[in-house]
N, C-alpha and C positions, 0 to 999 in steps of 0.2 A: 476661603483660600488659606491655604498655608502660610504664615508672615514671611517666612525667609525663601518662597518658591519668589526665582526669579524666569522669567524667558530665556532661553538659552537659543543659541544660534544655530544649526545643522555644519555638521562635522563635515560634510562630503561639497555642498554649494559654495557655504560661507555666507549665507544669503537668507533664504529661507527662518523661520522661527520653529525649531523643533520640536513635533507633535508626538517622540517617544524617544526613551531611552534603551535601545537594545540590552546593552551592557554598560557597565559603569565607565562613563567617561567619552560613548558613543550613542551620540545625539543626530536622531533621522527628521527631516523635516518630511511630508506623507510623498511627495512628487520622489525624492532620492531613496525613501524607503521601499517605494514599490521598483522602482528602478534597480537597486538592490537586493530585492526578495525576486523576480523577472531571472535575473544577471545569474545569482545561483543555481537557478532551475538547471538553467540553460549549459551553465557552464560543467554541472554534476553530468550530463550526459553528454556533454561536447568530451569530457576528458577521459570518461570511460566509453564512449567509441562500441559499447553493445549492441546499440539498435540502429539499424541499416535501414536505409532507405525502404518504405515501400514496405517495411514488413507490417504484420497486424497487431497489435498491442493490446491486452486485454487490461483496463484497471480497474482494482481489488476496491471497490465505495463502500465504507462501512455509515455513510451521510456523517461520520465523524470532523471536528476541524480539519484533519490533516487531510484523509483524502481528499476533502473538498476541496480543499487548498490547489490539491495534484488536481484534477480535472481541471480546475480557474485554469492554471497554467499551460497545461495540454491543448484549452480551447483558444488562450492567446497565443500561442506560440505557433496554432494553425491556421490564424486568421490572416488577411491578406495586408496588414498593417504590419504585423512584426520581423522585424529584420534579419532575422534570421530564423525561416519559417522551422517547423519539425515538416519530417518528411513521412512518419507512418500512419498505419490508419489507427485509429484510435477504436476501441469498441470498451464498450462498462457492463460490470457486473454487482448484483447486490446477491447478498448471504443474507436472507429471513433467517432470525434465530430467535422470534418471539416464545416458543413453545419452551427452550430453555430455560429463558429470561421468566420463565411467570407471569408471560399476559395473557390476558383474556383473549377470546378470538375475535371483538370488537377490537381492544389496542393493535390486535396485531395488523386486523383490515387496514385501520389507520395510520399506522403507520408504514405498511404497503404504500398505500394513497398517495403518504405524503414522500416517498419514494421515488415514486413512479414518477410522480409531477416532478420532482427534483430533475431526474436523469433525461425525463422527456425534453427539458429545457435546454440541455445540452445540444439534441441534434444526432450527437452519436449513436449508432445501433447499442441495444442493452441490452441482461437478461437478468430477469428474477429470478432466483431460486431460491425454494425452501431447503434448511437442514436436516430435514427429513430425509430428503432425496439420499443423501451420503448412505442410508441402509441399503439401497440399490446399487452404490457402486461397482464395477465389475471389479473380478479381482488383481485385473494389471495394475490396478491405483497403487499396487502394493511393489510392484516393480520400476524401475528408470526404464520411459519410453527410451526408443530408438533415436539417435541423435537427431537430426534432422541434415537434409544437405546444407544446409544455412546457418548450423554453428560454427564455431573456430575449427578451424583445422587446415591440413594439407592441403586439400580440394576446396577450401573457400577463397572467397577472391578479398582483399584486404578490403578495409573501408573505404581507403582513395577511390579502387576500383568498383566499389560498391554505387557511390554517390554518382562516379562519372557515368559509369553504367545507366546511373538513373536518371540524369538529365537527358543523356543523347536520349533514352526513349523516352520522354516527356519533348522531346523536342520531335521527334517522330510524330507523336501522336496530336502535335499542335496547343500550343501551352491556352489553355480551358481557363487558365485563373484560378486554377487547386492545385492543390500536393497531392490529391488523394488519388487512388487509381480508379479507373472508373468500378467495378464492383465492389466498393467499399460498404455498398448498401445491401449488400448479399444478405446477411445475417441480420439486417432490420427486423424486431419483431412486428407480426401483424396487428391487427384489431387488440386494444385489451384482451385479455382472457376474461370469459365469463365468468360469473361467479357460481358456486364456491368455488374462490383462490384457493384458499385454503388446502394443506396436506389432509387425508383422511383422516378419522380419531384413533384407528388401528397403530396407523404408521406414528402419528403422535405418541400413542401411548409406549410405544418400542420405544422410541428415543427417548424417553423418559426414565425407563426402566435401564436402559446400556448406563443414562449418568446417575441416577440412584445406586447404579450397581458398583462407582467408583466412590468408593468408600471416603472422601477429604475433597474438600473444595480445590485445592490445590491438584489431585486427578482430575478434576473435573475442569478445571480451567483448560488442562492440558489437553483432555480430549475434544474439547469443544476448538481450540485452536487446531489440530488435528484434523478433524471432521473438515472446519471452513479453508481449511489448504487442499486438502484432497477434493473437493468440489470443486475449488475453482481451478486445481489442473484439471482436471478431467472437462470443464466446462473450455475450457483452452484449447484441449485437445482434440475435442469433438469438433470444435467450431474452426479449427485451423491458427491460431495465435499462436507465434512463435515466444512470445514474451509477455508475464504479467508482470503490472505493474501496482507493489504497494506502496501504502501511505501513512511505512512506518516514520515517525518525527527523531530527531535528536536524543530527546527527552526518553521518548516510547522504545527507542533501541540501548539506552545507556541502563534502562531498568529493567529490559532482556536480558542486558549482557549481565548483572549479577541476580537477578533470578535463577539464569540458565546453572551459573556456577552453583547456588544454591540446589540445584536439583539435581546436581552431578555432571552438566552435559559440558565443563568447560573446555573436553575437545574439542566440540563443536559450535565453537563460539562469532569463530570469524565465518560457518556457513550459515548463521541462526540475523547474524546479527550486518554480515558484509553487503555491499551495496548487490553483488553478483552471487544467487545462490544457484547453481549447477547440477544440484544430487537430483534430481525430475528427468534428466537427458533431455527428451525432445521438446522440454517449455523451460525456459528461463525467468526464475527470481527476480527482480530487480527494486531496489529500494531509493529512488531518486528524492525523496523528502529527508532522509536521515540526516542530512545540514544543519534543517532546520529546528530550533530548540522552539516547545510546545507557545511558548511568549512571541516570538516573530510571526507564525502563524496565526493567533490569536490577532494578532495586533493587526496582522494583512485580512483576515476574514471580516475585521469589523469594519477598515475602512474602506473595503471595496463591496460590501454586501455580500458576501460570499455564502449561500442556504446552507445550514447544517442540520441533521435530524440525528436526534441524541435516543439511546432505548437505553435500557437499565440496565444494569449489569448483572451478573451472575445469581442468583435468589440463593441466602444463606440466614440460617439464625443466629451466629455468630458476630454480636456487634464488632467483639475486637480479634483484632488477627486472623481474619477468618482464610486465608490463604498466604502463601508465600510470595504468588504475584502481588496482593495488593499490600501486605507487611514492606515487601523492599519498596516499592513506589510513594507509602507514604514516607518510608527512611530518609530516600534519597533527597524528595519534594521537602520533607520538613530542613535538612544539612541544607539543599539549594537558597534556601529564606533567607539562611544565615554566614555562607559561603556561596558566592554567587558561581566560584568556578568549581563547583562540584560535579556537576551533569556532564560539562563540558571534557573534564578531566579524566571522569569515567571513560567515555567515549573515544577520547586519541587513545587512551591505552586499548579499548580492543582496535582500533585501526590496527597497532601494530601486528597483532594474531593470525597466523596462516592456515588455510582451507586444509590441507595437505591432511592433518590427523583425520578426518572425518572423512577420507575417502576410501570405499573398500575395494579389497585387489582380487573380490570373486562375489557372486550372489548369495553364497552359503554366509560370507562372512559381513552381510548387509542387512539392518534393522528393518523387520517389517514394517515400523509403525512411521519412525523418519526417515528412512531411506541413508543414513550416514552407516559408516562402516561402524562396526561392534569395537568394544573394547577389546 
C-alpha cells in the first residue's frame, strides 16, 4: 500500500468508507455510488421527456462497457423493485462486424456465442445481425422515414397525457405486475439459428472489397459507423421501434465531438454528438449514457458484475496514427491523465451547439450518406 493512502469517508452518507474517487475531491462509498450512477439514468430521461409510455425501444449492444452498463440499467429500472419503473418495452440488437475486424470465422462463431448468452440473459427479445446484411439494404435507408404519429407535433398528445393515457389503460386491463404491454414478446427470436450463422463467402468478400476501396483508415472508420447506423434503423423499422437506443459515454461523445470537427462536419456536431438525433424521421437517436464519463462506468461494471465482450478494432499496419478517430482519443485520454477536467470541458461546450445547421429545407439539399442537410 501507498504510505500516505489514508481511508476517506463517502461525500454523499457521511458514513460509509469510500470505495472510489469519481473526481478530485468526490469520494463514493459503492451503496451511494450506485445510487448515483441509478439517479443519473433516470433523471437523463425523466428530463428529456422523449420516450413515452408504452413505446418500443430498440438498444444499439456493442457487449462494450457502456452499452452494458445501458441495459444493467434498462433491466433495473423494469424490475418490480424500482421506484420509479420505466414504462417501454425494451428490445436489443447486436451488429456482428468480425469480417471487418480480421477474425477468423471460428472468432467470429465465438464471439456470436458469447453474445448471444449475453443478451439471452436479459429476457429481452434480441436480434443478431451481420454487417454483411447492410449490402442488401433497400434504398429508402438513404431517405428520412415518414414521421410517425407519435413524434412531437401538433397531433401528439404531451407527455402528462401520454403517461395518464397509460395508466388508465393499465388499470383497464388489470394491473398483471408489468409495465410491459402484453405483446412485448411479439418479436422474440425463435430456436437459435442453425448453423452456418455465418454471412456467405460472397457477401463477405463484397464487404471487404467496399472498405479496401476507401483508401485511409479514417474512411474506413467512417463507413463502418455508417453501415452499423443504417442497419440498426432499418432493423427499428422493420421491427416497429419508435426509438433506439445508444451507449454512447461522456468520454466516447467528447472525442466525437472534435473528431467530427476534424473531418469537417462541425455543423453537425450537436446532431452527431446531442442526447436527441432527429435526421431518420420515423426512429429516434437517443444517447442516454452520455453523462457518464468512460471511469464511472468502468467503476459500476466492476462492482456489480456487469458481462462485457470486447472484439478488436479496426485491422491496420499502421502502429502510429493510424486514423483521426484513434489520433484525437489518444490526445484527449493522454491531456485527461494530466488535467482531469479536460473530457468534461470538451463536452459542456458542445452541449451549448444547436441542431438547426444540419437541417435541410428540401431532399435535393440533403446528404445521402448522413442524412444532415449539405453545406
Amino acid at each position: 500500500p501507498c504510505p500516505r493512502s489514508h481511508p476517506r469517508t463517502c461525500m454523499k452518507c457521511g458514513q460509509g468508507t469510500a470505495a472510489l474517487v469519481i473526481r478530485v475531491g468526490d469520494p463514493f462509498c459503492r451503496a451511494c455510488f450506485r445510487e448515483y450512477f441509478v439517479h443519473k439514468f433516470r433523471a437523463m430521461l425523466g428530463k428529456n421527456r422523449v420516450i413515452f409510455p408504452g413505446e418500443k425501444v430498440l438498444l444499439a449492444v456493442s457487449g462494450g462497457p457502456a452499452s452494458s452498463a445501458m441495459v444493467r440499467q434498462v433491466q433495473e429500472g423494469l424490475s418490480r423493485e424500482a421506484a420509479k419503473r420505466l414504462r417501454f418495452v425494451p428490445g436489443l440488437i447486436y451488429v456482428e462486424e468480425g469480417a471487418v475486424r480480421r477474425q477468423s470465422p471460428e472468432q467470429r462463431e465465438q464471439t456470436l456465442a458469447q453474445m448471444e448468452t449475453l443478451l439471452q440473459a436479459t429476457g429481452f427479445p434480441y436480434h443478431l445481425i451481420h454487417l454483411e446484411e447492410a449490402l442488401q439494404l433497400p434504398p429508402s435507408i438513404l431517405q428520412p422515414g415518414p414521421e410517425r404519429s407519435g413524434t412531437a407535433g401538433p397531433s401528439r398528445p404531451s407527455y402528462k397525457e401520454a403517461v395518464d393515457s397509460f395508466i388508465q389503460q393499465q388499470r383497464q386491463d388489470g394491473d398483471s405486475g408489468t409495465s410491459l404491454p402484453a405483446d412485448s414478446t411479439q418479436d422474440t427470436p425463435a430456436a437459435p439459428p442453425a448453423s452456418p450463422r455465418l454471412p456467405g463467402t460472397a457477401q463477405t468478400q463484397e464487404l471487404l472489397r467496399a472498405f479496401e476501396a476507401a483508401g485511409t483508415a479514417t474512411a474506413r472508420e467512417e463507413l463502418l459507423e455508417m453501415l452499423r447506423t443504417h442497419l440498426i434503423v432499418q432493423t427499428a423499422r422493420d421491427r416497429g421501434y419508435a426509438k433506439v437506443m445508444m451507449g454512447e459515454s461522456l468520454t466516447r461523445v467528447a472525442i466525437k465531438l472534435l473528431t467530427n470537427l476534424s473531418l469537417g462536419r462541425g455543423a453537425y456536431l450537436a446532431v452527431d454528438t446531442g442526447f436527441t438525433d432527429q435526421r431518420h424521421g420515423d426512429v429516434m437517436v437517443v444517447r442516454p449514457m452520455r453523462d457518464y464519463t468512460a471511469k464511472e462506468i468502468a467503476f459500476y461494471n466492476f462492482f456489480h458484475g456487469v458481462p462485457t465482450v470486447i472484439v478488436p478494432p479496426l485491422f491496420t499496419k499502421r502502429r502510429e496514427k493510424p486514423s483521426i478517430h484513434q489520433l484525437v482519443e489518444c490526445f484527449l485520454l493522454g491531456l485527461q491523465e494530466e488535467f482531469p477536467s479536460t473530457i468534461s470541458t470538451v463536452y459542456r461546450t458542445g452541449e451549448k451547439l444547436s441542431p438547426e445547421p444540419a437541417k435541410a429545407s428540401s431532399e435535393s439539399q440533403r446528404c445521402l450518406l448522413c442524412l444532415c442537410g449539405l453545406d
